[in-house]
N, CA and C atoms as an extended XYZ file, in Angstrom:
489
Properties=species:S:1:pos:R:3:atomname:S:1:resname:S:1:resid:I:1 pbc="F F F"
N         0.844       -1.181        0.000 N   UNK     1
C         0.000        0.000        0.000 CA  UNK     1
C         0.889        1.244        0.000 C   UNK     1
N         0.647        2.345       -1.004 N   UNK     2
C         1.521        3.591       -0.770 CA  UNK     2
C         0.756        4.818        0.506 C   UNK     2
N         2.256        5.129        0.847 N   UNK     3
C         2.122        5.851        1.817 CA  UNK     3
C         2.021        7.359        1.756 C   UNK     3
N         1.510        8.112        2.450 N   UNK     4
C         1.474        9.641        2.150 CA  UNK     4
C         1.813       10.468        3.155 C   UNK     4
N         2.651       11.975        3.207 N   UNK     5
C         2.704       12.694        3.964 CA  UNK     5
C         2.835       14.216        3.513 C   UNK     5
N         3.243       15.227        4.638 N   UNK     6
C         3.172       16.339        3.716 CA  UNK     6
C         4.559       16.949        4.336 C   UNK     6
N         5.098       17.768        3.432 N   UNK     7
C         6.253       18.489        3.618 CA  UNK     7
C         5.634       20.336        3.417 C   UNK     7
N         6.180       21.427        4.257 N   UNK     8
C         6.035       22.319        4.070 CA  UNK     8
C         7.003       22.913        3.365 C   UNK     8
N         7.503       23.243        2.282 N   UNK     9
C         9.054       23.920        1.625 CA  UNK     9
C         8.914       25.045        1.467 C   UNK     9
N        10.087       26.095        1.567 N   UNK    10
C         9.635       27.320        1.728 CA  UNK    10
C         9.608       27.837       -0.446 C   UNK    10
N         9.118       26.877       -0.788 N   UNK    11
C         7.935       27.084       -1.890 CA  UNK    11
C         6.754       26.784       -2.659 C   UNK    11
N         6.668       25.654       -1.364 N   UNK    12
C         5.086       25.409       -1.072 CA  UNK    12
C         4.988       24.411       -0.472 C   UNK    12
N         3.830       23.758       -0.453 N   UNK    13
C         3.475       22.080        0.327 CA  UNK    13
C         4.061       21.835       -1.039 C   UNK    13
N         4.334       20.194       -0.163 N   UNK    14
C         5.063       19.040       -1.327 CA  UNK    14
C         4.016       17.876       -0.846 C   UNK    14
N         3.923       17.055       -1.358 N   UNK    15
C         3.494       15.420       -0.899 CA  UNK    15
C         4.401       14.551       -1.417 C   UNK    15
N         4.418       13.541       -0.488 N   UNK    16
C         5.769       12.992        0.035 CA  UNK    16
C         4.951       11.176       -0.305 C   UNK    16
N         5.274       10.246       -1.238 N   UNK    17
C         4.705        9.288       -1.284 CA  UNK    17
C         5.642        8.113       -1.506 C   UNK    17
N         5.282        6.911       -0.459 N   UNK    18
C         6.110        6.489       -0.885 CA  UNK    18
C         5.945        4.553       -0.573 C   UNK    18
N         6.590        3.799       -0.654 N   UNK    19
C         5.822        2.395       -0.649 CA  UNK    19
C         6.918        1.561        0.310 C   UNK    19
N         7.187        0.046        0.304 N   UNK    20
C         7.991       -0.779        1.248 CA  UNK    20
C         9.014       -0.574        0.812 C   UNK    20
N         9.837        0.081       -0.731 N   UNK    21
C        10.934       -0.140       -1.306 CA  UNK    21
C        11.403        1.136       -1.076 C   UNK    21
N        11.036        2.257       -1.155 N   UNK    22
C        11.441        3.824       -0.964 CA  UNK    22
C        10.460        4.589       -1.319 C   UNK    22
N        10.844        5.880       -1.607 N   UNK    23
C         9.907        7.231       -1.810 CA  UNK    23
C         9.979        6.967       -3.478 C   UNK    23
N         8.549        7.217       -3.775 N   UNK    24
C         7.846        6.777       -5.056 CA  UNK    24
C         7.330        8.254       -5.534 C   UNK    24
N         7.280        9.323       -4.508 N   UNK    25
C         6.760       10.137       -5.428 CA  UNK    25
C         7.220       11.756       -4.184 C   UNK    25
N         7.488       12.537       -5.166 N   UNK    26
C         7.881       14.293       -3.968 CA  UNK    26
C         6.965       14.909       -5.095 C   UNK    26
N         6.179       15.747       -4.699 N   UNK    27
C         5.556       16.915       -5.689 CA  UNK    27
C         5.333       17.990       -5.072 C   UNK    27
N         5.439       18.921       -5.634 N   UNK    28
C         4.697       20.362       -5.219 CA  UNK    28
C         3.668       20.278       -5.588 C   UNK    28
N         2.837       20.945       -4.430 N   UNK    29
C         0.963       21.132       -4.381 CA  UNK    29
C         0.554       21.403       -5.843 C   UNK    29
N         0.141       21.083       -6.675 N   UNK    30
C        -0.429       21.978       -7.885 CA  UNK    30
C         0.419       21.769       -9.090 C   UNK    30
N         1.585       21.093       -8.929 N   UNK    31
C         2.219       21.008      -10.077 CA  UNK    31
C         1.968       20.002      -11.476 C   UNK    31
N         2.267       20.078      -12.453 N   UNK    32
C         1.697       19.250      -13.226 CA  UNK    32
C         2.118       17.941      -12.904 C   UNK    32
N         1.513       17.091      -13.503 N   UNK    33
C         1.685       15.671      -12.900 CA  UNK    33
C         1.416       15.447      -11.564 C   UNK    33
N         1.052       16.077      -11.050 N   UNK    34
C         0.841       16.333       -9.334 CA  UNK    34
C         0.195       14.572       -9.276 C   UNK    34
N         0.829       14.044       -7.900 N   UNK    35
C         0.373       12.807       -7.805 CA  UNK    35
C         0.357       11.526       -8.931 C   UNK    35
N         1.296       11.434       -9.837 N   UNK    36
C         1.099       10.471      -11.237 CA  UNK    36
C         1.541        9.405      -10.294 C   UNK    36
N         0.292        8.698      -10.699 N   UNK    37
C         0.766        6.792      -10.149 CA  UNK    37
C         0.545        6.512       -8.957 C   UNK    37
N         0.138        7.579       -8.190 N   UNK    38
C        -0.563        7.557       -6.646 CA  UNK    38
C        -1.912        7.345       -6.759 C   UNK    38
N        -2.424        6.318       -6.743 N   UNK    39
C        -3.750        5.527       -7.098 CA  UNK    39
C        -4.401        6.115       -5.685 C   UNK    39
N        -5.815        5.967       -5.887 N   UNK    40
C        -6.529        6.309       -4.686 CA  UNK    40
C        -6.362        5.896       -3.414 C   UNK    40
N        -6.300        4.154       -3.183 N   UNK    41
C        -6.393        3.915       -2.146 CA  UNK    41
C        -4.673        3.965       -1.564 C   UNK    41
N        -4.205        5.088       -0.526 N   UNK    42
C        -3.378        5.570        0.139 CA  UNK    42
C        -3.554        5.437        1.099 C   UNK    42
N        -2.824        6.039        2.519 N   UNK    43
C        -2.706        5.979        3.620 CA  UNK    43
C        -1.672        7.004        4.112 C   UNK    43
N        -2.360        8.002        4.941 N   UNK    44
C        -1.096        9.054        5.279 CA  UNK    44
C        -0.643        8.119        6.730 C   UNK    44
N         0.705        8.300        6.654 N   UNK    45
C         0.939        7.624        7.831 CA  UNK    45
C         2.457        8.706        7.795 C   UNK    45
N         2.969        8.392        9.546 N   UNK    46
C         4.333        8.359        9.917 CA  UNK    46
C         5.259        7.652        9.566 C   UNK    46
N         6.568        7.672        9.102 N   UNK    47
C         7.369        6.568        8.367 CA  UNK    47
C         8.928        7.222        8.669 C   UNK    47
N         9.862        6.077        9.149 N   UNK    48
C        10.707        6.873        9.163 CA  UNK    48
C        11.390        7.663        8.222 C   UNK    48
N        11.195        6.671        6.995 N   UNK    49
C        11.319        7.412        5.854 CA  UNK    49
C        11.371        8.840        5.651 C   UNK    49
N         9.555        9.249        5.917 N   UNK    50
C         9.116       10.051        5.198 CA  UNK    50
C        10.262       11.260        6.894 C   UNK    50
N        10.876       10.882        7.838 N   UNK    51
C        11.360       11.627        8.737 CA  UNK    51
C        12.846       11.643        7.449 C   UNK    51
N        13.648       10.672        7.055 N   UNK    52
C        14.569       10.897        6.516 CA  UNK    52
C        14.736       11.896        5.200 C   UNK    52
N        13.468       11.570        4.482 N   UNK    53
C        12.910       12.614        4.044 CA  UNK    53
C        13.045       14.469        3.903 C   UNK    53
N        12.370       14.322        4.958 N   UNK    54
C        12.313       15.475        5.611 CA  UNK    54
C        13.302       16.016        5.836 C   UNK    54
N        14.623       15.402        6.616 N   UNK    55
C        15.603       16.072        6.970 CA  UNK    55
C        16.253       16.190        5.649 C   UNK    55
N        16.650       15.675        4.636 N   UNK    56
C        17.077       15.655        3.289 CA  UNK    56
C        16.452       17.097        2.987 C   UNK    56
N        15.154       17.044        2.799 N   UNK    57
C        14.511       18.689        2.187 CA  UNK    57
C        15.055       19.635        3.615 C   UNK    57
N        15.036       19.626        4.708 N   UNK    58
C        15.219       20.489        5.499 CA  UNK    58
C        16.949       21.218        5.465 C   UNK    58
N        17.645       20.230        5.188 N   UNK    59
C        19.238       20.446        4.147 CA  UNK    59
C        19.288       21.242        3.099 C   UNK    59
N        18.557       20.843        2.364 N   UNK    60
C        18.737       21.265        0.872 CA  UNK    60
C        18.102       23.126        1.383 C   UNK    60
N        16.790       23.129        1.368 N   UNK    61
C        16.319       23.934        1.718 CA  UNK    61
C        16.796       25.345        2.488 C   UNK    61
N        17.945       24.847        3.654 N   UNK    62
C        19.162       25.721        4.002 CA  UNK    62
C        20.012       26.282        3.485 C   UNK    62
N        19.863       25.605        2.197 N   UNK    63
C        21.194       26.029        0.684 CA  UNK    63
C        22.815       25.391        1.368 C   UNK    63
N        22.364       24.140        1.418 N   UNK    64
C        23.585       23.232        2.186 CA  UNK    64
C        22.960       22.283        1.410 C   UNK    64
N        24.147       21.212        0.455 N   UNK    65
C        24.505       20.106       -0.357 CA  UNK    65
C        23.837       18.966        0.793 C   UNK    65
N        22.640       18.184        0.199 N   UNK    66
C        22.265       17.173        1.533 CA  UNK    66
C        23.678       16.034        1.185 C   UNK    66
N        23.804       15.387        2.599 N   UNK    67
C        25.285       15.049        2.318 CA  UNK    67
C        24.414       13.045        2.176 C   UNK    67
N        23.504       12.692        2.249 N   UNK    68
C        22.760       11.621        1.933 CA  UNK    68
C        21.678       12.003        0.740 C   UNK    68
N        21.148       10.124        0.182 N   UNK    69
C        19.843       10.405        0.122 CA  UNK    69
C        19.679        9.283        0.171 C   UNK    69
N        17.526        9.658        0.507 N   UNK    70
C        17.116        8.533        1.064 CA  UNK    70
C        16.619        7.522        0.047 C   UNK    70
N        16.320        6.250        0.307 N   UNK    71
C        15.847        5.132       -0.300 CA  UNK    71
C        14.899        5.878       -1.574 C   UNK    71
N        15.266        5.671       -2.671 N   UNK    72
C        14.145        6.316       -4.337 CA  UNK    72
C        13.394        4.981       -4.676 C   UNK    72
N        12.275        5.043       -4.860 N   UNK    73
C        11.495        3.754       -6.106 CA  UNK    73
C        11.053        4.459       -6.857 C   UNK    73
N        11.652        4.407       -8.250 N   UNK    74
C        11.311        5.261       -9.199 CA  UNK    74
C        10.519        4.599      -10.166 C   UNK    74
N         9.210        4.394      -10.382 N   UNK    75
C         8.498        3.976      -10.919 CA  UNK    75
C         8.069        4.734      -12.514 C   UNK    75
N         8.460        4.187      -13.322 N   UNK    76
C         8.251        4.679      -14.984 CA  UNK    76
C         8.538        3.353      -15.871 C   UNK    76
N         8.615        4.058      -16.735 N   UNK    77
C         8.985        3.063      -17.608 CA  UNK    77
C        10.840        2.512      -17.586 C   UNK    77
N        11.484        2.060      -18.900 N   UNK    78
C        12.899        1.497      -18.453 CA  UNK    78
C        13.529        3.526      -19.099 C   UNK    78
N        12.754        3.993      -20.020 N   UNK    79
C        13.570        4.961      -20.209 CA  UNK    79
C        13.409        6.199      -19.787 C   UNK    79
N        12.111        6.131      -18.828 N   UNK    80
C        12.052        7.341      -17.817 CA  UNK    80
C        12.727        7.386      -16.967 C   UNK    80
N        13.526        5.889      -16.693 N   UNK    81
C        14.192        5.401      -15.052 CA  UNK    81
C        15.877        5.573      -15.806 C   UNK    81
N        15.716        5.597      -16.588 N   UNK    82
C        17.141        6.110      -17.814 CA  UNK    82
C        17.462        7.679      -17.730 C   UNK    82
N        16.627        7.666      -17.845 N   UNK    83
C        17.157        9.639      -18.240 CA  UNK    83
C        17.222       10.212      -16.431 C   UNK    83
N        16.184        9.789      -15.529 N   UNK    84
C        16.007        9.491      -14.411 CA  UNK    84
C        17.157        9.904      -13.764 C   UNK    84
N        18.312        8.306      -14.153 N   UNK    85
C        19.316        8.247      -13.589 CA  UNK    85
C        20.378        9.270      -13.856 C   UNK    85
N        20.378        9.511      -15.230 N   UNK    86
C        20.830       10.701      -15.814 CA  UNK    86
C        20.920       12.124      -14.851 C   UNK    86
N        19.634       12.270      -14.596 N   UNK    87
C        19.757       13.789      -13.778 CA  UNK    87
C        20.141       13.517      -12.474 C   UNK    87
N        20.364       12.223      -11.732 N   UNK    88
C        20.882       11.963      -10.258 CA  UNK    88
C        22.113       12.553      -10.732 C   UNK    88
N        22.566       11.652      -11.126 N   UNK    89
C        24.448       11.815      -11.767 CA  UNK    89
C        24.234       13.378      -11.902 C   UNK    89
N        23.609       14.695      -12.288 N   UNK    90
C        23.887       15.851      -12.491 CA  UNK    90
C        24.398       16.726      -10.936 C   UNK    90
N        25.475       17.096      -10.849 N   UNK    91
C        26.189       17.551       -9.474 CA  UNK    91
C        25.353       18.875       -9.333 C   UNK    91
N        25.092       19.152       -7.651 N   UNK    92
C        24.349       20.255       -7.064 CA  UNK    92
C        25.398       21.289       -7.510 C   UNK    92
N        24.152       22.170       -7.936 N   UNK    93
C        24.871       23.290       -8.413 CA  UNK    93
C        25.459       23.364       -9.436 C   UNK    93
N        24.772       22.462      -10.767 N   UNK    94
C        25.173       22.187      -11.910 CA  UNK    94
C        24.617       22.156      -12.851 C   UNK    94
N        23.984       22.329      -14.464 N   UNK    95
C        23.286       22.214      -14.908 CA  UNK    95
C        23.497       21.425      -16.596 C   UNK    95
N        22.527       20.983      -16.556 N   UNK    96
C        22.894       20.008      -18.132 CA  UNK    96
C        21.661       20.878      -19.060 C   UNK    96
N        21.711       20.115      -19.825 N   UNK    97
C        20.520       20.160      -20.650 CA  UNK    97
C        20.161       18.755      -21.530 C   UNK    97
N        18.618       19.560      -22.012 N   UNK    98
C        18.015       18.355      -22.785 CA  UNK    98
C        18.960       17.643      -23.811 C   UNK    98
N        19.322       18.218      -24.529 N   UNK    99
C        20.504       17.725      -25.780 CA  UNK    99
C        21.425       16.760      -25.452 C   UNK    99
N        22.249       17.172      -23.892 N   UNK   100
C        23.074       16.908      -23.418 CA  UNK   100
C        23.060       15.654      -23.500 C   UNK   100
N        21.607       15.237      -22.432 N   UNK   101
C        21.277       14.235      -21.922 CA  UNK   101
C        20.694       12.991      -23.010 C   UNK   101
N        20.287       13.628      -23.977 N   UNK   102
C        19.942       13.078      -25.262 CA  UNK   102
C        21.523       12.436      -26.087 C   UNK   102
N        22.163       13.449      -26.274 N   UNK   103
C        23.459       12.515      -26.508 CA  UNK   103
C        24.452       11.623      -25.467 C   UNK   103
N        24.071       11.566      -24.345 N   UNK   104
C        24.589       10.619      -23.611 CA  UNK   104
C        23.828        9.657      -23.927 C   UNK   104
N        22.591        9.518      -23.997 N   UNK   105
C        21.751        8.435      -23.986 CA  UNK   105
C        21.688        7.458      -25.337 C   UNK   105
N        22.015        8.540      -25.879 N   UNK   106
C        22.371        7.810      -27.521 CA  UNK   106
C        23.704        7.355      -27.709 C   UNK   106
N        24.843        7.641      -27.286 N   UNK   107
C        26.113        6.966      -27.049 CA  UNK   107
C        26.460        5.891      -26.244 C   UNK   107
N        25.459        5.952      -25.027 N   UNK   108
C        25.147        4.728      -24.316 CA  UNK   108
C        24.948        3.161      -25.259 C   UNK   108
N        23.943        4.025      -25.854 N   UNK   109
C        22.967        2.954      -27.049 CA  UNK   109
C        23.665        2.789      -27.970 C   UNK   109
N        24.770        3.558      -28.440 N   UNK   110
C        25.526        3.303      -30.067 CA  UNK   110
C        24.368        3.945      -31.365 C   UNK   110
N        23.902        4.467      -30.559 N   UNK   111
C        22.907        5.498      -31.751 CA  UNK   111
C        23.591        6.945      -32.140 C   UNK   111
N        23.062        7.345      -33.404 N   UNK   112
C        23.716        8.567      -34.230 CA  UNK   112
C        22.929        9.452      -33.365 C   UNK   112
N        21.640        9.550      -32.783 N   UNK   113
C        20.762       10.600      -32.054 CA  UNK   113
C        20.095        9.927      -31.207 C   UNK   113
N        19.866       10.707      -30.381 N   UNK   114
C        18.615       10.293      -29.578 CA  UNK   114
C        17.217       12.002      -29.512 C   UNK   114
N        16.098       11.655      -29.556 N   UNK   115
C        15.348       12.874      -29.750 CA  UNK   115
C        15.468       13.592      -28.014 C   UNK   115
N        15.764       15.117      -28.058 N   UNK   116
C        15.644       15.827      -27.067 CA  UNK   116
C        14.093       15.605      -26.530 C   UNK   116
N        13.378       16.064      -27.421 N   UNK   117
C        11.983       16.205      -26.626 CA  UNK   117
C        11.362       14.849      -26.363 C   UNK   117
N        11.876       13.659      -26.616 N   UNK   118
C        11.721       12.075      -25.599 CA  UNK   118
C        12.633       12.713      -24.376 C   UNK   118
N        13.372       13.100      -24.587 N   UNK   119
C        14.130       13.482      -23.166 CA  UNK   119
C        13.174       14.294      -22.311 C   UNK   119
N        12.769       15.144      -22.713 N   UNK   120
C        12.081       16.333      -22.462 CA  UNK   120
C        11.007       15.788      -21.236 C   UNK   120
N        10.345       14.882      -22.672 N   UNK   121
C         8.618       14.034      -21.861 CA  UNK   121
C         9.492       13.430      -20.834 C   UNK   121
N        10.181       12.722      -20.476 N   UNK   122
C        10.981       11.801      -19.752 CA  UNK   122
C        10.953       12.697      -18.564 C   UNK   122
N        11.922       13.587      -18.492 N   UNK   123
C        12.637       14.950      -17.261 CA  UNK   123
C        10.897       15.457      -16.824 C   UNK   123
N         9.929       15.483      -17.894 N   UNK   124
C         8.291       16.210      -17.256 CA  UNK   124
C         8.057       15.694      -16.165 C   UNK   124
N         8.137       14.164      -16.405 N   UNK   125
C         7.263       12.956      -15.929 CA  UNK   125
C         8.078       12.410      -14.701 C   UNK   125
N         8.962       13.405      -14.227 N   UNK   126
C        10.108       12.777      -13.125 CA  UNK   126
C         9.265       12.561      -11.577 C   UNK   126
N         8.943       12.037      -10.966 N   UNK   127
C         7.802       11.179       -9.750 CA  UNK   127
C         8.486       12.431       -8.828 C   UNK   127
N         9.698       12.587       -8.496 N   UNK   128
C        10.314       13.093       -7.361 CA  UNK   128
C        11.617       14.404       -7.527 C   UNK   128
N        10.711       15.249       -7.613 N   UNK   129
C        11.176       16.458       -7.528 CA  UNK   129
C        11.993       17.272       -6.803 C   UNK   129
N        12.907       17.527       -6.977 N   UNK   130
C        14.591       18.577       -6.162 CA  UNK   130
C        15.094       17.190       -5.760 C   UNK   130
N        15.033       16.111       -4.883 N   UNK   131
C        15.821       15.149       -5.105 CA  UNK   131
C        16.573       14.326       -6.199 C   UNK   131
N        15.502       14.200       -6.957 N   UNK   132
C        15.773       13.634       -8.323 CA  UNK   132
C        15.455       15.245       -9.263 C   UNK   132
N        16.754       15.778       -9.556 N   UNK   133
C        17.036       17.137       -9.640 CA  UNK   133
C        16.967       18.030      -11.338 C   UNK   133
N        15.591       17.397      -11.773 N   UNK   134
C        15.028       17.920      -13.127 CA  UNK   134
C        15.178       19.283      -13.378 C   UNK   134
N        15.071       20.355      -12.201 N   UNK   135
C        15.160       22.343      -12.407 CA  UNK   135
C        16.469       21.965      -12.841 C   UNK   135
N        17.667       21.079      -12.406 N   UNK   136
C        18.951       21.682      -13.286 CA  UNK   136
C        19.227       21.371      -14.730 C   UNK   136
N        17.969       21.108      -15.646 N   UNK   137
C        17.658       20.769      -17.262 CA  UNK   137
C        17.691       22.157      -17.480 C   UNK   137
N        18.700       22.500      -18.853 N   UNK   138
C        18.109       23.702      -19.323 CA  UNK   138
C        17.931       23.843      -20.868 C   UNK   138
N        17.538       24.509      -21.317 N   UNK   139
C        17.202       24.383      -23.042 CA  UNK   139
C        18.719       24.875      -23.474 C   UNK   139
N        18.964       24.472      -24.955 N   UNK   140
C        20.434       24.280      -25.695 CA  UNK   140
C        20.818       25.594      -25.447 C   UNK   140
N        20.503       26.298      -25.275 N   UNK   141
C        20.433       28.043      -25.072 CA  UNK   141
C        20.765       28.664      -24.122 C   UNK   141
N        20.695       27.538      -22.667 N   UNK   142
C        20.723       28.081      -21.532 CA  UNK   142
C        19.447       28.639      -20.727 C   UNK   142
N        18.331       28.674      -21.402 N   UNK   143
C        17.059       29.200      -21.475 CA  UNK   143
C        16.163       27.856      -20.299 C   UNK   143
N        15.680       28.979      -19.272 N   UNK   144
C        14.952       27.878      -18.288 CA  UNK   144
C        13.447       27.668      -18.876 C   UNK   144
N        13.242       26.196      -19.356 N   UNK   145
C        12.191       25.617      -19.981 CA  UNK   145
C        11.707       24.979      -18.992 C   UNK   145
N        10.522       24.643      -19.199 N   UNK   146
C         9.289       23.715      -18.542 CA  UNK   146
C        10.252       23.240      -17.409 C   UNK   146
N         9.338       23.321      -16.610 N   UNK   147
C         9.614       22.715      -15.014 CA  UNK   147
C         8.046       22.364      -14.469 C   UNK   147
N         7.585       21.221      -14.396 N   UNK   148
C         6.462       20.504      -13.926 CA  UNK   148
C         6.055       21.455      -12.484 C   UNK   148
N         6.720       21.705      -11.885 N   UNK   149
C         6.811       22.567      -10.794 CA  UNK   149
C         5.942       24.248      -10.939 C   UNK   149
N         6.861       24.644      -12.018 N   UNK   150
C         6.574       26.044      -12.539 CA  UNK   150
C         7.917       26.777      -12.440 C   UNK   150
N         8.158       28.234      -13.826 N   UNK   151
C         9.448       28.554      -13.963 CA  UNK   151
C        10.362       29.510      -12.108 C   UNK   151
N         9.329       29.960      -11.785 N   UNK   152
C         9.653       30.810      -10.517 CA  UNK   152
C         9.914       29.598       -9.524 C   UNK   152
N         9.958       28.290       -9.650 N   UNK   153
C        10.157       27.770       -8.814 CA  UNK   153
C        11.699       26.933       -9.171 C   UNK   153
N        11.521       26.478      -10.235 N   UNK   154
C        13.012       26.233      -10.557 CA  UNK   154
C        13.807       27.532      -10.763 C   UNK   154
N        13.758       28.701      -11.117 N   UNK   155
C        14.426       29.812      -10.792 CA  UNK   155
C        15.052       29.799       -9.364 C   UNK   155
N        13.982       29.757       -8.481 N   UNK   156
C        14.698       29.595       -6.833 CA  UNK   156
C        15.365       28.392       -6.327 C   UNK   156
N        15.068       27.383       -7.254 N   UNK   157
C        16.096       25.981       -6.978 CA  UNK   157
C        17.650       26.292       -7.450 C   UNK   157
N        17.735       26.703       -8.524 N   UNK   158
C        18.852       27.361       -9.249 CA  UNK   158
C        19.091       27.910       -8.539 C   UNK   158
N        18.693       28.875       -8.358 N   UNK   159
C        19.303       30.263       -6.731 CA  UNK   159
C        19.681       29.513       -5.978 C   UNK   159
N        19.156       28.873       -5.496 N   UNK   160
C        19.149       28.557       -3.690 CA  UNK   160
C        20.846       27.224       -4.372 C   UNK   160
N        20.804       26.922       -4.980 N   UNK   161
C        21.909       25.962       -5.385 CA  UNK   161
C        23.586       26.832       -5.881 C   UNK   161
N        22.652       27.929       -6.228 N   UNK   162
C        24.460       28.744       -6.568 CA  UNK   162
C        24.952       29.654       -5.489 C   UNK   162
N        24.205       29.431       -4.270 N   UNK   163
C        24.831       30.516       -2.914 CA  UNK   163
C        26.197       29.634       -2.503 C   UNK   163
């Protein structure tokens, strides 16, 4: 059964979801995808988790590198959990982009290309947000694109990451 809780961040509520294997899902209140794959029947409960959790966002949130992280179940497909892994590997306080990540993924594979905007849908559809660290995607340009979140909010992730 997945589990539920709430986080206050100083840029909004988050919900915090997560099952026997790890945290399955972080969102901001309202964001797109809000809740994907969190089926109805839930249960808010206490977990230590969702405490390890917490202290992880309560780190980050200070504009201090969390020096852990906690247990992820990243639930997608094999190449959402691909590109996925992709943005873990991206260092705090660092930023890639779609292209980037598109030609790693295609050199992986021994392919001439891989399409950015499969990358794109991939980085939308990410379950767990500032942990699994999608605001540091940026367009070939440098240009801050789509953030499931919203742009003023990856703007302040960016901030709060270059102090």
């Amino acid at each position: 059964m997945p589990y539920t809780a709430h986080y206050a961040s100083p840029l909004g509520g988050m919900l915090l979801a997560a099952d026997d294997a790890g945290l399955t899902g972080l969102w901001f209140e309202g964001q797109k995808h809000f809740a994907r794959g969190l089926n109805g029947t839930h249960e808010e409960r206490a977990l230590p988790l969702f405490d390890e959790v917490k202290r992880w966002l309560d780190q980050y949130f200070s504009g201090r590198e969390p020096d852990f992280t906690p247990p992820l179940h990243l639930l997608g497909t094999a190449f959402e959990r691909e590109v996925w892994a992709i943005l873990r590997a991206v260092p705090y306080g660092k930023t890639t982009t779609y292209g980037e990540i598109a030609a790693q993924l295609a050199r992986r594979r021994g392919l001439a290309h891989m399409s950015a905007q499969a990358v794109g849908g991939a980085v939308g559809r990410n379950p767990i947000s500032v942990i699994v660290p999608c605001h540091r995607v940026l367009g070939a340009d440098g240009s801050l694109t789509g953030y499931a979140g919203g742009l003023a909010r990856k703007r302040r992730l960016l901030a709060l990451e270059s102090t």
